[in-house]
C-alpha positions, 0 to 999 in steps of 0.5 A, a space after each residue: 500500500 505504502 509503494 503505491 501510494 508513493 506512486 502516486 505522488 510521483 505522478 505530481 500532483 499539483 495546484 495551479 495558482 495563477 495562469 491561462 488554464 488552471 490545471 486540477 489538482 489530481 490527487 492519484 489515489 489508487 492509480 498506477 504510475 503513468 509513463 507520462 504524468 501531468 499530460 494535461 496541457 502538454 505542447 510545443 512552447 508556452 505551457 507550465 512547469 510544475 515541480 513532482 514530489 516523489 516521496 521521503 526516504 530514511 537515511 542512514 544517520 536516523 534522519 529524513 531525506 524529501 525526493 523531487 523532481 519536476 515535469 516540464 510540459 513544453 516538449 520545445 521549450 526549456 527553462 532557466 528560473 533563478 532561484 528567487 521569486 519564480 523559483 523557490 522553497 519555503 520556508 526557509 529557502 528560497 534556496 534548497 538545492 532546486 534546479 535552476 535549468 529545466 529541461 523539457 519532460 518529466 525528471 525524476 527524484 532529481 535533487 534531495 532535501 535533507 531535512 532536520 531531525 525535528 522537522 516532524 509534520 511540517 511541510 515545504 512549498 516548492 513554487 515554480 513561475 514558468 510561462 505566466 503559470 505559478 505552479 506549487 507542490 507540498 512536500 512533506 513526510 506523511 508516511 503514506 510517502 515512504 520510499 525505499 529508492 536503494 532497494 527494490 522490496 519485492 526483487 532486491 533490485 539495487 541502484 546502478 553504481 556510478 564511479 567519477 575515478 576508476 578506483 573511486 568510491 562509487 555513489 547510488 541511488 538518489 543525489 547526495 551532494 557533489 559526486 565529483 568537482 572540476 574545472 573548464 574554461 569556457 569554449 573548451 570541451 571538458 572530458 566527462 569520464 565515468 565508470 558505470 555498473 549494475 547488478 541485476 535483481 536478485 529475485 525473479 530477474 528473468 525480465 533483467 537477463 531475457 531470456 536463456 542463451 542458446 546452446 553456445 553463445 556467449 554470455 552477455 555478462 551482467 547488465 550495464 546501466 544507460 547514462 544521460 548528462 543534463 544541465 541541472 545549474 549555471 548561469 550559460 548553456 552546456 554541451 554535451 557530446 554525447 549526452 548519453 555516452 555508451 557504457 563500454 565493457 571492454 574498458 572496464 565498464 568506461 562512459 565517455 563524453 565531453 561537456 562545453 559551456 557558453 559562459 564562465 561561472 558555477 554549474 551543476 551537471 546532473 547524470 543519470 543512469 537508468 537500469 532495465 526499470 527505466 524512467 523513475 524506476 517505472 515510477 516507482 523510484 528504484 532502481 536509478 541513480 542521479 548524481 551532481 556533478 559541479 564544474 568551475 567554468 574560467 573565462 578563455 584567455 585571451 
């Protein structure tokens, strides 16, 4: 009862305050996850953004950790709202480590919110002005919202494993704070090398394997996660070539691509790696992996 009501929240529902076309609040009780939440209003340029709260999970310390992401309906159209009016949290924001830059789609458990051990039943409000639209979501810890993004409860299916060194330790699961720190100049492409692995589900994994190998064949080996960069902060454009690098077995399970940016300054790049449950975890929110990567970006010289 609790992961499909956790679901349900995924699927984002909202409140539309102000904007051309106000968008019903669905509460989602009893549904199953959609492939694509918040369909109402989708189109080219000129529709809303709205922010998904996907639940709350445990950490390891006894605290409380809020999960979110967001669902842009312009299919051509992507956003950059700084934080500040038409892009806050409160209270006790406006700045809680929300994107900045939003792209087109539904994105999800992109960013945490780690809150403090006496937050109890207070709650946040996410607000996102995009278009003339104000959209604002609550976040909160009632325990219908639970989630458990480290470990599938009903096949033991884990998160794919994300190494920013060959001989780092790696990260999992939703973002932590910074996964790797680097630095670029401007105009010139930054190598982005990760090492990505994943583990198949330990209990009926058929769908994760396919099915049994002919008399013969090679094994194919275990699974290997797909990768995606995206811009999640900064104040220019960023690059990617390309934006979803191929794992490589033969060097170590090695994902290369490079990264350019328009403009000096901080940026954040999030990468995302995705087993065989897909988006979300099919909307379940295990098993994926988002991490947070921040790049120091100097003017060229001249």
């Amino acid at each position: 009862m609790k992961k499909i009501a956790a679901c349900a929240i995924a699927v984002g529902a909202c409140l539309t305050l102000a904007g051309p076309a106000p968008i019903v609040a669905q509460s989602g009780q009893g549904q199953l996850p959609s492939p694509l939440p918040l369909s109402l209003g989708l189109r080219e340029r000129g529709s809303s953004v709205t922010g998904a709260f996907e639940g709350w999970y445990h950490t390891k310390d006894g605290g409380m950790t809020l999960l979110v992401g967001y669902m842009n309906r312009n299919s051509k159209q992507e956003f950059d709202i700084p934080v500040g009016p038409n892009n806050r949290i409160e209270p006790g924001g406006p700045d809680m480590g929300q994107p900045t830059h939003f792209q087109s789609g539904r994105q999800w458990g992109i960013f945490t919110i780690k809150l403090p051990k006496d937050f109890g039943d207070k709650k946040l409000t996410w607000t996102i002005v995009a278009n003339g639209f104000t959209n604002a979501i609550t976040l909160h810890t009632k325990q219908d919202y639970i989630l458990e993004p480290f470990e599938d409860p009903a096949n033991k299916n884990t998160p794919p494993m994300l190494k920013f060194s060959a001989t780092g330790a790696g990260v999992s699961g939703p973002p932590e704070g910074f996964a790797a720190s680097l630095t670029a100049v401007v105009g010139e492409p930054l190598p982005l090398t990760i090492w990505a692995t994943d583990e198949p589900a330990k209990v009926n994994n058929f769908s994760t394997f396919g099915p049994p190998a002919a008399a013969g064949a090679k094994p194919s080996g275990p699974p290997v996660p797909t990768l995606k960069w995206s811009q999640f902060r900064g104040p220019g454009t960023v690059t990617f070539e390309p934006f979803n690098p191929k794992v490589d077995r033969e060097k170590n399970n090695e994902a290369a691509a490079k990264a350019t940016f328009s403009a000096p300054g901080e940026y954040i790049l999030r990468v995302q790696a995705n087993d065989s449950t897909g988006e979300g975890g099919g909307g379940f929110q295990c098993c994926w992996t988002n991490a947070h990567v921040k790049v120091t970006v100097k003017a060229a010289t001249q």
